[in-house]
N, C-alpha and C positions, 0 to 999 in steps of 0.2 A: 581788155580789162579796163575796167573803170573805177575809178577810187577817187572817192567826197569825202574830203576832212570836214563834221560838222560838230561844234562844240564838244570836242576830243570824242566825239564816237567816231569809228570807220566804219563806213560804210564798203562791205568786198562782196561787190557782186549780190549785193541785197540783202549782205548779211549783217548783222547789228552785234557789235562787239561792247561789251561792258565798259567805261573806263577804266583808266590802271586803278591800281587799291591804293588808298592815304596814309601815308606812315605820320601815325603819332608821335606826341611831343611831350615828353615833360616837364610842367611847367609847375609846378610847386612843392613844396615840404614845410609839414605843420608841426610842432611837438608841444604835447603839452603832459603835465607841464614842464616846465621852464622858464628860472629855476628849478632844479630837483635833488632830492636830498639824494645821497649814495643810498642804495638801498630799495630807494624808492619807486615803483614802476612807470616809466613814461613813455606815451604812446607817439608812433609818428606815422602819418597820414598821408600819402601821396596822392597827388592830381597833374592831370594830362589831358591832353586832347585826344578826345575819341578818333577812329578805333588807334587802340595801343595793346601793345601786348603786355610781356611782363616786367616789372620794374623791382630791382633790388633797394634793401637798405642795408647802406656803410655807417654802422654805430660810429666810427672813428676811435672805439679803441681796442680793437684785435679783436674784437669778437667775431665766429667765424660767421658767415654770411649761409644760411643753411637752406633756406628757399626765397625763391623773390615773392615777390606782392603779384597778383594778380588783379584785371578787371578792377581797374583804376575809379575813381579813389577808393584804396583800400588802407588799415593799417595795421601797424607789427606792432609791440610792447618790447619792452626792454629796460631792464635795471642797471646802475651803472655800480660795480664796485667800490670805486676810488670816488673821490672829488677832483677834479680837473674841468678845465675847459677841452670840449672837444667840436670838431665837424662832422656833422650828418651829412651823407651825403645822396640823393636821392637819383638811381640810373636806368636809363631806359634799356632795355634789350630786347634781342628778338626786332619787331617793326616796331618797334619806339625808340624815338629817339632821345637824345638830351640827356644831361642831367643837371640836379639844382643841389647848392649847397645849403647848409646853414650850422648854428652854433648855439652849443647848449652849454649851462652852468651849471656843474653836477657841484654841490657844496656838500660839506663834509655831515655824513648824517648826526642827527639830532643828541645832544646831551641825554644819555639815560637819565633816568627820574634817577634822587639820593633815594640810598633804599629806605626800607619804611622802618619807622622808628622801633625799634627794639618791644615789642610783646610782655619781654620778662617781667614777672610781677612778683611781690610778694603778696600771699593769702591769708597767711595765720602766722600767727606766734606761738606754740607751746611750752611751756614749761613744765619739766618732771623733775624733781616731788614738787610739789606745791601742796601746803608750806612746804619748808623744808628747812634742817636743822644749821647752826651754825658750821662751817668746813665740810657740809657734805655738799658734794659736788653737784650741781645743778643741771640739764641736760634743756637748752633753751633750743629749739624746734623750730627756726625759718622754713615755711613751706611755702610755696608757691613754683611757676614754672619758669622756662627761660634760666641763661646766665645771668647772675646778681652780683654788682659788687655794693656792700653794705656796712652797716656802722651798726656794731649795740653797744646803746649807754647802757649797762646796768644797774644803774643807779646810787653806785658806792666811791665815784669818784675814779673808779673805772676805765674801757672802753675797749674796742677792739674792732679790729677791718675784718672782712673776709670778703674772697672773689668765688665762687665757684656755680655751679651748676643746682639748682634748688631741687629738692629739699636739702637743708645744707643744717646741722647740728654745731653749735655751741656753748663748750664745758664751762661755769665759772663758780670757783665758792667764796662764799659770805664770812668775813668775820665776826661779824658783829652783828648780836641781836637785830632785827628793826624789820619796819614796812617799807619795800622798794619800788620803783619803779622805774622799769626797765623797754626801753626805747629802740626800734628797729627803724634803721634811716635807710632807704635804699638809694644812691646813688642813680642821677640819671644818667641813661635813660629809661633802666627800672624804676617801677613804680608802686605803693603801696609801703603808706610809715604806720606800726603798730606799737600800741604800747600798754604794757601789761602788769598788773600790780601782782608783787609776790611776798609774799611775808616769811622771814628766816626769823627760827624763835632758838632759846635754848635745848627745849626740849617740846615735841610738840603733845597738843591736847590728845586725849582721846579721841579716836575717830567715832561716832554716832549717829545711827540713823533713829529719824526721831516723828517721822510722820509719811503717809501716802495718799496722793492728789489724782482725782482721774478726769480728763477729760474727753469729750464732752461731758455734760453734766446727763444726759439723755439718749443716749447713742442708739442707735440700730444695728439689727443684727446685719453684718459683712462691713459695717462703716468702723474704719481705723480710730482707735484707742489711745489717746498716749496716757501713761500712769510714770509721775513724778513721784521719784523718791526721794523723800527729804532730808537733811541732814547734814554733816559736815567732816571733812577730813574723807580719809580714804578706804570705802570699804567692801570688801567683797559678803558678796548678798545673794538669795536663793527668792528664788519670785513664785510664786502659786498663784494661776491665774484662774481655779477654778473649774476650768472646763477640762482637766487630765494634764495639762502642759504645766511644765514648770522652766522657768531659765537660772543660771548660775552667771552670776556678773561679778568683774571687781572694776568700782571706777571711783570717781571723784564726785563726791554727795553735793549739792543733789544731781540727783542722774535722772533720766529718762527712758520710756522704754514702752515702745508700742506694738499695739497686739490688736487681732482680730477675732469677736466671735462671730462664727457664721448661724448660731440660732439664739432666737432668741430665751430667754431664763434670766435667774436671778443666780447671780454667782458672787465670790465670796474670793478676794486677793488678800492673799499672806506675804509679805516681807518679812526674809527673818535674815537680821547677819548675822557671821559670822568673825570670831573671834581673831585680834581682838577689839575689831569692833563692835559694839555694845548696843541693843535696841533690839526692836520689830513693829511693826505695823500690822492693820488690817483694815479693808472696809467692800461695804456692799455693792456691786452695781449691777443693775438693771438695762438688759438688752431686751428694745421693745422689736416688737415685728417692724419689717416694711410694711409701707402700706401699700 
């Protein structure tokens, strides 16, 4: 038997044998990033010298290790809980060998935003009666949405808080003849200040309806109508529009009130109140074709 050692091949008997195989090394770990917020995903990258096998990552803080990394460089993600300083640790197994450490700065995640400024608003003010008489109780109407905490001057030297959830209703009576005005403050970080004139009399006028306004001046047949009705104080009223419809309304003069014909003609609107409000109205309008 003959045997030539030549540049680690053997030669046996004329036979050509591979060299041994190279075990790998691991030689590095990246993360990025780093710094990282708790919370925040960060990746880590491992590299080695070919051929290697497979290489685990050690987060460094109990988290369990659930496959390694393969076919180097490869990399894992991972989110940290906590803020701490911890050690990564990057290790060969199988025919790789080595491991490398390193250290990462997990900070504590990020300040939530302050929340957002409060929505709540005030939209309107009503008041019911308007006018209204001396000692009768007034029913003033904050509407809008959101919790409000707010202020009404009522005008008499007055005032009064309230907190609640809007629409929110406040009672007050007048003693004394006169013309007021009366003040809705909302407190921030609600928004929206209204202010509203209300006249308390001894007794009040006659309610009267005293005229009716249509617009457009020209309208077409299916184009919306609005027809004002004139007047003052508070009255309920019977509308004739003409075309077979009537409506029955009680509101605060002047009112408004819109209607559609769908053909065109020459029609004929009646306002009539009722007692004891005092009046009636009439006038012509003219619904032209589309063209």
């Amino acid at each position: 038997m003959v045997v030539l050692i030549r540049a680690l091949s053997i030669v046996v008997l004329g036979v050509v044998l591979p060299p041994a195989q190279q075990r790998g090394v691991v030689t590095g770990i990246s993360l990025n990033p780093n710094p990282v917020a708790a919370g925040t995903p960060v990746s880590a990258t491992a590299t080695a010298t070919n051929p290697c096998g497979a290489v685990f990552i050690d987060w460094g803080d109990g988290t369990k290790i659930t496959y390694p990394i393969s076919s180097v460089p490869a990399t894992e993600t991972h989110a940290y809980t906590a803020a701490g300083h911890f050690t990564v640790l990057a290790k060969g197994m199988g025919n790789c060998d080595g491991e490398v450490k390193t250290t990462i700065d997990v900070r504590p995640p990020p300040t939530p935003p302050p929340p957002r400024a409060s929505e709540a608003t005030v939209t309107s003010v009503d008041m019911t009666p308007s006018p209204a008489l001396v000692r009768q109780p007034v029913d003033i109407a904050v509407k809008g949405r959101g919790t409000c905490s707010f202020s009404v001057d009522f005008g008499d030297g007055n005032s009064q808080e309230e907190t609640g959830v809007l629409p929110r209703t406040v009672k007050h009576t007048y003693a004394v003849a006169d013309n007021y005005v009366v003040i809705v403050r909302p407190a921030s970080p609600c928004a929206g200040k209204f202010t509203q004139k209300l006249t308390v009399a001894t007794e009040l006028p006659q309610p009267e309806l005293t005229g009716i306004n249509v617009t457009p001046a020209r309208p077409t047949a299916g184009q919306p109508v609005t027809i004002e009705i004139i007047g003052s104080g508070t009255c309920s009223y019977t509308i004739d529009f003409g075309d077979g419809n009537t409506d029955t309304r009680s509101r605060q003069l002047p009112d408004r009130v819109r209607h559609n014909y769908p053909a065109p003609d020459r029609y004929t609107v009646v306002v009539s109140a009722d007692r004891p409000c005092a009046g009636s109205a009439r006038t012509t309008l003219v619904i032209r074709s589309r063209r």
